[in-house]
N, C-alpha and C positions, 0 to 999 in steps of 0.2 A: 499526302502528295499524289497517290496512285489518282485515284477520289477525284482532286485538282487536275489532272491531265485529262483523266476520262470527260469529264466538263467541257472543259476546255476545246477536246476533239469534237464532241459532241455542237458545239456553239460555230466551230471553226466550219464543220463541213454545213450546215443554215446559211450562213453568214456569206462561205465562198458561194456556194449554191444559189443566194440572193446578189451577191455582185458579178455575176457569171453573169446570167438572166438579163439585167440592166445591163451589161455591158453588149448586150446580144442586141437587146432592145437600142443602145443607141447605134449601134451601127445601122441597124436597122433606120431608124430617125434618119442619122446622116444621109444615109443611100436615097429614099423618098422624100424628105422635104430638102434636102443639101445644105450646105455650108450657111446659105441666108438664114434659111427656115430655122434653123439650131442656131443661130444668132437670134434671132428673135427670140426666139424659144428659150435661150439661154439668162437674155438680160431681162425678161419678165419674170423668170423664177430667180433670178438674184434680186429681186426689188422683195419679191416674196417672202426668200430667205431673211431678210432684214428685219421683217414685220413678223415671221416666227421667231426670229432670234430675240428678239424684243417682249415676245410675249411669253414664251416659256424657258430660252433656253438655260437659263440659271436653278430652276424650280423642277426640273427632276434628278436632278445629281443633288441638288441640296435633300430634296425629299429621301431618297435612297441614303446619301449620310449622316441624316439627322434619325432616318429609321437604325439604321447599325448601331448608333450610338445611343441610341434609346431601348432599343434592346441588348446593348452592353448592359445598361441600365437597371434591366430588368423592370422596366414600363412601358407594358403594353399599352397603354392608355393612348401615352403620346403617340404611338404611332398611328393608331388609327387617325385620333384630331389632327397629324402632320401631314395626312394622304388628302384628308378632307379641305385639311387650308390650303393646299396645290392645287386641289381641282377650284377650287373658288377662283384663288387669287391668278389663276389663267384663264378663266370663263371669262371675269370681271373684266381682264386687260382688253380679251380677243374679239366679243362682242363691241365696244366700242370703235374699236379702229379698223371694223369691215363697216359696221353703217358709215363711218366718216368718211371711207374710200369711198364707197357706193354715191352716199349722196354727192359728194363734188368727182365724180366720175369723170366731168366733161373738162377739168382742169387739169388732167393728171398728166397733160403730155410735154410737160418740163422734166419731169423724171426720166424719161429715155429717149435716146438718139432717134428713134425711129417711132412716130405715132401709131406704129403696128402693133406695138408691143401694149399698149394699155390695152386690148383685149382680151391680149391672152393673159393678161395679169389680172383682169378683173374676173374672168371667167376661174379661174384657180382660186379666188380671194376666198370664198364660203371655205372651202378647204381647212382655212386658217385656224378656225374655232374648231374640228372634231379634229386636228392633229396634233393642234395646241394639249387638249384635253390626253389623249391618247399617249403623247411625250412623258404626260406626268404618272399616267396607269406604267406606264416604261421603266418609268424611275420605280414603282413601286415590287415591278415584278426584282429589277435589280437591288434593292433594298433584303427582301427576300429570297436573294440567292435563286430565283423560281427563272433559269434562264430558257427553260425548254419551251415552257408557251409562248415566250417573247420572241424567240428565233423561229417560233411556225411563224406565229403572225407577221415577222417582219417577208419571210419568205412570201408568206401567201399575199401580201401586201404589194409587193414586185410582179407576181403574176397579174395577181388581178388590175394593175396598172399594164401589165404588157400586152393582158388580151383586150380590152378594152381603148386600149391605142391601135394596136393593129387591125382593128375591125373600123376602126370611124379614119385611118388616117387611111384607109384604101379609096377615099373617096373625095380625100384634098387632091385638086386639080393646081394650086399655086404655094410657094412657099409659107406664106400665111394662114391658109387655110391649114395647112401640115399642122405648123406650129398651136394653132389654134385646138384643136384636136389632140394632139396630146395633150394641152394643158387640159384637157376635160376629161381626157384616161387621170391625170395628176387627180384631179378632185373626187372621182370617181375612187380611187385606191384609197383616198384619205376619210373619205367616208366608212370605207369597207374596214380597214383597220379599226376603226373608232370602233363598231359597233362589235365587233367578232371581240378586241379588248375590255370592255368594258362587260362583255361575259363572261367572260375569264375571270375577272377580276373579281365578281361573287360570286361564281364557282369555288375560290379559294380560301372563300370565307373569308374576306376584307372586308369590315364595315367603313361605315361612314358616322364619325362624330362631331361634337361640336367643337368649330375650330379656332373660337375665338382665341383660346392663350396661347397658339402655334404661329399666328398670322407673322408675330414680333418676329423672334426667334427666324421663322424661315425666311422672310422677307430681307430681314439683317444679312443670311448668309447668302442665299440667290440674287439679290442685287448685284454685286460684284462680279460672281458670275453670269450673269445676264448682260452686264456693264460693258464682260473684256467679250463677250462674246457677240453682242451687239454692235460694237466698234469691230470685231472682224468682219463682221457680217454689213456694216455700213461701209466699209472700207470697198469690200467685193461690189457693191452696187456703184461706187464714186468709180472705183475701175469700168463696171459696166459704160456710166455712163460717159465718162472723163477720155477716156482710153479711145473709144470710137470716134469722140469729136477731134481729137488731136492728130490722130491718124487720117481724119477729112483734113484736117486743117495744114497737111503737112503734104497733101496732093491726092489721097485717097478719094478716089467717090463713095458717097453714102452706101452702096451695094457693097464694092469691094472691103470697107472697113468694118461694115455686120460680117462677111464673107470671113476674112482674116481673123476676128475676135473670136466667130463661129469656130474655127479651126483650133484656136489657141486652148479658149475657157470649154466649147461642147465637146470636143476630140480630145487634145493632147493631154490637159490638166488631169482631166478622171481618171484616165493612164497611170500617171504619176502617183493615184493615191493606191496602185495596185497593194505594195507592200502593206501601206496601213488595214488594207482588207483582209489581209493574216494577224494582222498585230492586235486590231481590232478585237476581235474575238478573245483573245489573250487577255488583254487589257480588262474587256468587260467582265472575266473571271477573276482577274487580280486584282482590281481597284478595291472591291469591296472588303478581301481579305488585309488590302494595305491599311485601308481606312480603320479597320478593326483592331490590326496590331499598333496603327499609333497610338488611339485611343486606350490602349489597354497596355501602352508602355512598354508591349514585346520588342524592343527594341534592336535584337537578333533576329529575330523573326523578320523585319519589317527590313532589316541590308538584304537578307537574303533574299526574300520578294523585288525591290529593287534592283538588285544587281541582275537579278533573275530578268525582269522585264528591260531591262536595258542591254543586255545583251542579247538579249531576244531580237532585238527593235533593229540592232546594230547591224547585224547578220543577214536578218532579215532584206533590210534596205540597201542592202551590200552584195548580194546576191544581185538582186534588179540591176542595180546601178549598171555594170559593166553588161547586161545585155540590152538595155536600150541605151547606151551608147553608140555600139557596135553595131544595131540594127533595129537602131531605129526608124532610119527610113524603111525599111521594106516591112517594119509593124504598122507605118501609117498609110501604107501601099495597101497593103494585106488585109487591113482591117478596115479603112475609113476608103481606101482608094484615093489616098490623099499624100502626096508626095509633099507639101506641106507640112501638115501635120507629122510628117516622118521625123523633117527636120527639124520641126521645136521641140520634138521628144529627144531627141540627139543632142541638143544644146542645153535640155533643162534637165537633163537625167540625174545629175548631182544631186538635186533638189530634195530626191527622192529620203537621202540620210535624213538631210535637215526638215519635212513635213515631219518625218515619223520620231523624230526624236522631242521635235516641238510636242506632237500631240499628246505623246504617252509621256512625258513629265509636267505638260497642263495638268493631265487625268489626274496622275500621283499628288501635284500640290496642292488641288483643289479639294481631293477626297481627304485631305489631311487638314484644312482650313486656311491654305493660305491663296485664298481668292482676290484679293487686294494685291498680292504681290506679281499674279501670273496677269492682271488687267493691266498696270505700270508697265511691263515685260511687251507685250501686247503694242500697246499704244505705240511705244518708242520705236518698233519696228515698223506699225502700220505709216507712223510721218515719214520713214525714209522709203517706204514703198509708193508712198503716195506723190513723194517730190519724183522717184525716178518716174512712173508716168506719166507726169509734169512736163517732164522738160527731156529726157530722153529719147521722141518717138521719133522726131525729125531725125534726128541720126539712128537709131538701128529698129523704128519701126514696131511690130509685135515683137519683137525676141525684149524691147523695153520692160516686157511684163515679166519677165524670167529675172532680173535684176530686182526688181520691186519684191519680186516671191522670197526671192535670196535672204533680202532684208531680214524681211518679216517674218519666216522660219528660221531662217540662220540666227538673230540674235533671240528671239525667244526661246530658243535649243540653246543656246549656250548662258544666259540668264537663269534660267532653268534650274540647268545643271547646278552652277553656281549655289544658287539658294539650296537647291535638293541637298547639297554636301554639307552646305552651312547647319539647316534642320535636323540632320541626321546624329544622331549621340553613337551610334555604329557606324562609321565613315562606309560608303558602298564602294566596290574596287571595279573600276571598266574602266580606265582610261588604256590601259596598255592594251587590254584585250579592241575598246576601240582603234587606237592606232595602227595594231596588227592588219584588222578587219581594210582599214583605209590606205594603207601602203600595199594591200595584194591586188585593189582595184588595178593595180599599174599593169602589171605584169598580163593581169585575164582581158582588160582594153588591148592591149598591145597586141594579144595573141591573137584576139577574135578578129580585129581587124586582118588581121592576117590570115587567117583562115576564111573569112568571110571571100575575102578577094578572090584567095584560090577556087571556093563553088561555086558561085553565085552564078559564072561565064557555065560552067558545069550541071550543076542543079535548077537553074535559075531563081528565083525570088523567095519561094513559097519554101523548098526544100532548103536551100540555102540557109534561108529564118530559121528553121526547125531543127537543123546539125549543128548552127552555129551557135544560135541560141544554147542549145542543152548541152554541148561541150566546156561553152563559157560558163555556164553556172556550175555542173560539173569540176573544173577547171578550179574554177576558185574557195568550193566546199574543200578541194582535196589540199590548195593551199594553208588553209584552217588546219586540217587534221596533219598535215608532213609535220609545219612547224609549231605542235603542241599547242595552237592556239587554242581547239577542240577534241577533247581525246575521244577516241570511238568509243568507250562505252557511253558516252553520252549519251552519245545516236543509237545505242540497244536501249537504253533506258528509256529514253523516250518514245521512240517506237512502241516498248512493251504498255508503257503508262498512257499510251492514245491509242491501244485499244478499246474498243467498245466494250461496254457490260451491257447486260440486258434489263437493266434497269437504270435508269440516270437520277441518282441524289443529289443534287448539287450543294 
């Protein structure tokens, strides 16, 4: 358990350190290329997204659980031929469908709202084949518990993407040019990961075998993963391009509707995954251990870890919630210089439970084999997210994409849950402790609003944010601990077990 925290802390502070940095970097974006240019910027790399989701994202969480489960095993063999059939069967995907872009290049501007955008999406495309590749070296270091070289590389991955934007976008004079320009810090960073991983990777002594009898086997399980996660990731691009023309079509001009979507998907959205950037880390420690204890029938073992990561997630997301409610305008003031932006973080804040409970019981059922049932879960949410920006925008506009999000995380979090209780032979226990967590949100909104009011004429914006914010999280931890939701020695145990050691085993 100690061992597991230490990890855990160890993954947490890379990880925050790496979504700090990009979260620096986009304000940054925002403020120099603006609202348009981050629209632009936005719906090129969601077309992008599509075509990585497509090419690997199923084939390194399969790779990583077919390695754990192959060394339950005790065949080494397979693992190596299983790292070897990933790297193939992503080369094989991602070289084709960058020549097919390339060569019909002059046709591609059916795909998004604005023909600015096929530049900077083609300029990022080479990107596709050394990140495709690099995904699957990811999966392998995860396979291998080996989380410390994965968390430099993702770190130095972000730099090397921030200083490489910041030195070529000093020199965009128009929104386009901005956009265009990052997307070349983008391919620049995806190169540099490849190569610094794929040294690691025989640094560690990972061969390469032959991967004919793996091809079956992993292909069977990544499929489906690739399937539900290709359908989110086409879904997000049908938004991209769906979203913008409805919002033209409903009185917006082409400027104003990149402007607004800019705001929604490059600003407020990424916000919103703050929490999962704690959980995250968590997660990437505890999947593999889940995947381990199902396979190996520890079936106490495997409630505890769930119940473990589920309150985790819960708390987690529950903390955020009530301060961008409260103040959310003056984060989108403060941070984006976007009153805007303030107010979709204000209106979407809820969301916040239902991303992070969707994500980390995907993680759970997939690392357990039930990838068919999380892509069903999937779909059903993405047709009701897709009808509300349909037919929603004319009456409330961009807040229409906050409905759609609802869907689409809301019933795959509660789907989820469902199946997770169903598979489990040791029932996991959060519901009461969830409830607890969801009825104090009342109480810390209520108050913050209340206090907000009282500074803000006092403090003004900045200081205001910063009292009100940390008394509302404050506020609602102490909720937790009065009515026994959380007893304090939790919080010493934890504390003790995320300390550092001077060595990280994972």
């Amino acid at each position: 358990m100690k061992r597991f925290f230490k990890t855990v802390a160890v993954v947490t502070v890379f990880s925050v350190s790496e979504k700090f940095l990009g979260f620096l970097y986009r304000i940054f974006l925002s403020r120099t290329i603006g609202s348009e240019g981050m629209g632009l910027y936005q719906v090129a790399l969601s077309v992008f997204a599509l075509l990585l989701t497509i090419s690997c994202s199923g084939t390194p969480v399969t790779v990583s659980r077919l390695m754990t489960k192959y060394k339950a095993e005790n065949n080494g063999t397979r693992v190596f031929k299983v790292i070897t059939a990933g790297i193939l069967v992503t080369f094989l995907t991602t070289l084709p469908i960058c020549m097919a872009f390339f060569i019909f290049r002059n046709d591609l501007s059916f795909l998004f709202a604005d023909e600015r955008c096929v530049s900077v999406f083609l300029v990022v495309l080479p990107g596709l084949i050394f990140t495709s590749i690099y995904a699957v070296l990811r999966g392998v270091f995860w396979g291998n518990k080996d989380f410390l070289p994965y968390s430099i590389i993702e770190l130095l991955e972000e730099i090397c993407m921030i200083i490489v934007g910041i030195i070529l976008i000093r020199y965009a004079t128009t929104p386009f040019s901005g956009a265009f320009s990052a997307g070349v810090a983008v391919l620049v960073s995806y190169v540099f990961s490849f190569t610094l991983a794929s040294i690691v990777f025989f640094i560690r002594k990972n061969k390469l075998k032959n991967p004919l009898s793996e091809l079956k086997p992993l292909l069977q399980s990544a499929m489906p993963i690739t399937a539900m996660r290709t359908a989110n990731s086409f879904a997000s691009s049908l938004v991209s391009i769906v979203l913008p023309l409805k919002l033209i079509a409903s009185g917006f001009t082409e400027s104003q509707a990149m402007s607004v979507f800019g705001v929604a998907m490059g600003q407020s959205v990424p916000l919103l995954f703050t929490p999962i950037t704690l959980i995250g880390s968590f997660t990437l420690v505890l999947i593999p251990e889940i995947s381990e204890h199902y396979y190996k029938k520890r079936y106490k073992l495997l409630k505890q870890d769930i119940e473990r990561a589920l309150k985790f997630t819960i708390i987690t997301a529950c903390l955020f919630i009530p301060l961008f409610t409260v103040c959310g305008q003056e984060i989108g003031i403060v941070v984006f210089d976007s009153a805007d932006c303030g107010s979709f973080l204000t209106a979407s804040a809820f969301l916040m439970l239902f991303m992070s409970l969707s994500n980390i019981t995907t993680s759970m059922l997939n690392s357990m084999g039930f990838e068919n049932k999380t892509l069903i879960f999937f779909i059903i949410g993405a047709v009701f997210m897709l009808l509300s920006i349909w037919i929603l925008p004319p009456y409330m506009g961009i807040y229409s994409l906050i409905v759609g999000l609802t869907f689409v995380y809301g019933l795959t979090a509660v789907l989820n849950l469902i199946l997770l209780n169903k598979k489990c032979v040791v029932k996991p226990k959060y519901l009461t402790f969830c409830g607890y967590s969801v009825l104090f949100l009342i109480p810390s909104i209520l108050m913050g609003f209340l206090l907000k009011n009282l500074l803000i004429k006092v403090m003004g914006v900045f200081l205001s944010l910063v009292v009100t914010g940390l008394i509302v999280v404050i506020f609602n931890a102490l909720l937790h601990l009065v009515f026994g939701v959380i007893k304090i020695e939790w919080f010493k145990t934890t504390i003790k077990n995320f300390g550092f050691s001077k060595k990280l085993k994972a």
